[in-house]
N, C-alpha and C positions, 0 to 999 in steps of 0.2 A: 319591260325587259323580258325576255325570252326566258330558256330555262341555259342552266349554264353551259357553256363548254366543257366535254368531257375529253379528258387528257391520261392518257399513259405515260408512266413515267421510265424509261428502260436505264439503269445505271442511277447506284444510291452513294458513292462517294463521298469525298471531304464537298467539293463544287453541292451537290443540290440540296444540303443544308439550307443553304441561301434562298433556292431557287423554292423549294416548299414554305420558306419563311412568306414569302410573297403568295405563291398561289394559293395555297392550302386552306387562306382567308380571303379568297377575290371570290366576288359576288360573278365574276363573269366567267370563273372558270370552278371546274370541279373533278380533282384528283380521283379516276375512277380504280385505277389496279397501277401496281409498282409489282417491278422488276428487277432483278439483281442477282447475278451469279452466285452470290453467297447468300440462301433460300432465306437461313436464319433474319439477315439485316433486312431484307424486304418483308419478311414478314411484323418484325421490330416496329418498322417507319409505318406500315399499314394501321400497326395496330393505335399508332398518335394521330393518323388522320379520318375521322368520320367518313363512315361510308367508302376508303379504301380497300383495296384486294391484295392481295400481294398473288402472283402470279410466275408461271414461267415467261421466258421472252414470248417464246411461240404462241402461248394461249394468249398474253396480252396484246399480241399483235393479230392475233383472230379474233380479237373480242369487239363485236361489230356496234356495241356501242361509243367505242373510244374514239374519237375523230383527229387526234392531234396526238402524236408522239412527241413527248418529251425526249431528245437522246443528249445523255448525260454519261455514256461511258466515254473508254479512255482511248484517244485520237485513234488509234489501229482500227477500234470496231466501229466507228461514226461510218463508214458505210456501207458498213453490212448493214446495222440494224435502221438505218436509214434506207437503204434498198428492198428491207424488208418491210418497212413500214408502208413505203410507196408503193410495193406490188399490193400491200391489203388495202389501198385506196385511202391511205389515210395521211394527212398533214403533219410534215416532219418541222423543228424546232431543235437543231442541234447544237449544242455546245462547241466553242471555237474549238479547231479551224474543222471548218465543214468536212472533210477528210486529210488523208494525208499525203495522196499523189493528185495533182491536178487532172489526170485519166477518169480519176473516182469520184473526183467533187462534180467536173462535167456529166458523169453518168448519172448523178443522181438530180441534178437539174432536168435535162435532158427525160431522163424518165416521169419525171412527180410532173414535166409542161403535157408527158403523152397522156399522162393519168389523170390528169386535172387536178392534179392536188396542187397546194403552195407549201413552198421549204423558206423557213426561217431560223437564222445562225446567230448565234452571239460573235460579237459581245455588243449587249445591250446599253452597254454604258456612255457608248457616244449619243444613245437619247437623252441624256442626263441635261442639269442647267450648263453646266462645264462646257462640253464639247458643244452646244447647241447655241449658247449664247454670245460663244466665238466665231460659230457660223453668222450669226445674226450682227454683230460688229463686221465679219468680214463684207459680207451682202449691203449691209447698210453702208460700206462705201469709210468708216471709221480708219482703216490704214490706205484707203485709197486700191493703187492696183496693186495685188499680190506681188512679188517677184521669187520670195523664195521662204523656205522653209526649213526647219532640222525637227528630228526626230529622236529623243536618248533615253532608252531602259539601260539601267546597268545594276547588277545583283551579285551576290557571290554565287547564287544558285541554291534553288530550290532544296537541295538535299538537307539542309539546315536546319528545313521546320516540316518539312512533308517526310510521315516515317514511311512511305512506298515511292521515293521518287523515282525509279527506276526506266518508268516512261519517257521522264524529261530529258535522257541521255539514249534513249533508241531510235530506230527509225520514226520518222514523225516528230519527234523532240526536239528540243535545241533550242534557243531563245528567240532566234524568230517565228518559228510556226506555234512556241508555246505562248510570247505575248507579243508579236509584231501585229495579230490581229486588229488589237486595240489601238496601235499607233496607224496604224494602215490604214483601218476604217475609220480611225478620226481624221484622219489627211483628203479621204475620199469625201468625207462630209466636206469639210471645212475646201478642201480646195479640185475637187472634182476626178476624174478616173486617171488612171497612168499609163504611158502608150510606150514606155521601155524603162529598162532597168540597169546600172552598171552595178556591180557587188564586188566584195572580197570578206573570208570569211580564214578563222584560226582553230584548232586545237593541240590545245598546248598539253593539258594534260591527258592522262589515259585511264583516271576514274577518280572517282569522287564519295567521299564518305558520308554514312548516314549520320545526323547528328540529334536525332529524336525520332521515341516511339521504340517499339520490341525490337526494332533490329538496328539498334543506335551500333556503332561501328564497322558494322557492314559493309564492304565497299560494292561502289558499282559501275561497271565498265563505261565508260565513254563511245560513246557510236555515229557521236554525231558534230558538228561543229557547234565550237561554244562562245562565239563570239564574231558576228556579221556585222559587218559594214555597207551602205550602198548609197547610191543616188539614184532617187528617183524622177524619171521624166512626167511630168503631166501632160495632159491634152493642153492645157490652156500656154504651156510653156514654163510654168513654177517648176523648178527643179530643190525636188526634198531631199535633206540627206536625212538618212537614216541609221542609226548602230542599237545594236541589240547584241546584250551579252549576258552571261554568266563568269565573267570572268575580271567583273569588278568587285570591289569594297563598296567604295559609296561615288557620287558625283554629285556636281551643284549645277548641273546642266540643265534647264528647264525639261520637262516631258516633252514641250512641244514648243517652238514659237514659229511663229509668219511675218514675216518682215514683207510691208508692203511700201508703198513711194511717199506714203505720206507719214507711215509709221508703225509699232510692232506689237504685235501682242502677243502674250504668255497665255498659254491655254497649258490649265489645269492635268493633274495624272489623268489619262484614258482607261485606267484602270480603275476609277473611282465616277461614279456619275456627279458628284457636282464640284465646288473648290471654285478659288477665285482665279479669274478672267481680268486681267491688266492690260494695261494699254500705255504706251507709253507714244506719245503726237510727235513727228517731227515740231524743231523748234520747243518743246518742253523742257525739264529740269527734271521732272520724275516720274515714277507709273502712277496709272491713277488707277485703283480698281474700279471694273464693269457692276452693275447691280443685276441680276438674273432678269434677263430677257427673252427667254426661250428656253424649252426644257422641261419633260418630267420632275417637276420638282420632288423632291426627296424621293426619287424613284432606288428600286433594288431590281436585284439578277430575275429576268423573268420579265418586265415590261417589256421587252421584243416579245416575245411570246402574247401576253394580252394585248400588242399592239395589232399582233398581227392576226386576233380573233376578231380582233375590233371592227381592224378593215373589212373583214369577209368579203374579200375578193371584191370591193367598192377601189382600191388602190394598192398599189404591190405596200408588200411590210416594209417596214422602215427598216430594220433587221434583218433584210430580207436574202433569198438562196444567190442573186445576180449579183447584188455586193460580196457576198462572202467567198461567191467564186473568182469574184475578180481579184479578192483581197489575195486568196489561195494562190491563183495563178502567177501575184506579185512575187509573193512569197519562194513559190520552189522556180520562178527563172531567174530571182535573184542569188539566191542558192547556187543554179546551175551555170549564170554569171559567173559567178563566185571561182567555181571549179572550171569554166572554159577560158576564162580571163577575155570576155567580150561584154559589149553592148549587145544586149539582146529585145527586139520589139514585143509587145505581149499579141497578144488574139481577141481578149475580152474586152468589150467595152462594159460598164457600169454606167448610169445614170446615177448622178447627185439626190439621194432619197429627198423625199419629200422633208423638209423642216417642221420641227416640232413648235407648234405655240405653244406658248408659255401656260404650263396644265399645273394646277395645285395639288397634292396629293388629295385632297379630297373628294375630286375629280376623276383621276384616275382610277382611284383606287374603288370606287364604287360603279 
């Protein structure tokens, strides 16, 4: 084994918690300087990881030993500090959704294919057993031909338990670009790219209270739509619908299911990498649950990222910048759907990432 991956981290929020829980102990990777507008918390987190820096953005992205940018701030700045990564020649790794206008996300492909670099996006959790081993039922032929699919997050909204949610309600926010990611790019795995979009989309109210942390009843404006609906077309002809909201309680709607010709399966939250995989057969009486067949097993936030050190440029990232601009592009013409009240065709194609074999964390993780 080589000597590790050296990684920058720009952005130390509630999110890369997680993301250090993973790296900070991988033999393949090694946290060299962190970044954070608030100097104090970067220097905080530097000082629990061995061998960190805590750094400005600018120095960390001059810093010519870091090869891969971590970007972990909050959707507005994913591409600046991903533009800037890319102009210092280094591999970007950004937190869902890779920007926030389709204009930006294309720029920053577009730029890291002139530069040579590779861009990897979360979310990582469709490598998970969950989402992987319903790929692996669907390919294997277990419901037969695909026909159609649904899609349902429903939440009261983040303002609940995040005491800065003020992002999740401004440009960029909304509950499709904040977790339509994770249904998007599990719909892309599981049933391949999408070649148009119908949407409609609500806001009902006009702000929202803080309800935890220093600014508990604070309110915060509304800016954005809190509750989208759509159908999505695929290339292959499965048509998914899709609803993402903020503006439920609770539902018993599965996260995902695929109704195929022979029969249907429940694919687990996409917000979670594993959970059980059902299958219910035409001609049956009940679900039977799947056994994990494929997948990072007990993987966390951060395996896109050492998947995509792993590849070095031997095969695009499974997480990779083409999925996550395509997911992008779903996202704001469904949106723009939304407001034209049309069928609108996309421009991106994606390619179905490569599928994960069934990997033990022991494997992985070393």
């Amino acid at each position: 084994m080589g000597d590790p991956h050296r990684v920058g981290v720009v952005g130390l929020g509630v999110i890369s918690r997680a993301y250090l829980d993973t790296l900070a102990n991988h033999p393949a990777v090694s946290i060299a300087a962190l970044a954070d507008l608030d100097a104090s918390r970067s220097a905080a987190v530097a000082a629990t990881i061995p061998g960190a820096e805590a750094l400005s953005v600018e120095h960390l992205l001059a810093r010519p030993d870091v090869r891969t940018v971590l970007n972990l701030t909050i959707p507005a700045a994913h591409a600046d500090i991903s533009l800037g990564a890319i102009e210092a020649g280094k591999n970007v790794y950004v937190e869902k959704p890779l920007a926030v206008t389709f204009p930006d996300g294309r720029s920053i492909i577009e730029r890291a294919a002139s530069a040579g670099v590779r861009v990897g996006c979360a979310p990582d959790t469709v490598l998970g057993t969950g989402t992987q081993t319903a790929r692996a039922a669907i390919d294997g032929g277990l419901i037969g031909r695909p026909l159609s699919a649904s899609a349902v997050m429903v939440t009261a909204g983040h303002e609940r338990w995040h005491p800065n949610p003020d992002f999740y309600y401004a440009p960029g926010g909304g509950p499709l670009l904040d977790m339509g990611p994770y249904y998007i790019s599990a719909l892309i795995h599981l049933l391949g790219p999408v070649r148009a979009v119908v949407g409609a989309a609500s806001r009902l109210r006009a702000e929202r209270v803080i309800g935890s942390g220093p600014r508990t009843g604070q309110r915060v404006p509304v800016e954005v739509d809190t509750h989208v609906s759509g159908v999505l077309e695929h290339a292959n002809g499965v048509l998914s619908t899709i609803t993402t909201s903020f503006d439920g309680v609770a539902t018993t709607a599965a996260p995902i299911e695929v109704h195929g010709e022979t029969g249907t399966l429940a694919v687990p939250d996409p917000n979670y990498f594993d959970g059980e995989v059902r299958l219910f057969a035409l001609g049956g009486t009940e679900w039977r649950v799947l056994e994990p067949r494929a997948g990072y097993a007990q993987a966390a936030r951060g395996i896109g990222l050492i998947d995509l050190v792993r590849a070095d440029g031997q095969r695009p990232p499974r997480a990779g910048g083409d999925v996550a601009l395509h997911v992008l592009e779903t996202m704001t013409t469904l949106l723009r759907s939304a407001a034209e009240g049309r069928r609108i065709e996309l421009t991106t194609v994606a390619e179905r990432p490569a599928p994960v074999p069934l990997t033990a964390v022991e494997a992985w993780n070393a």
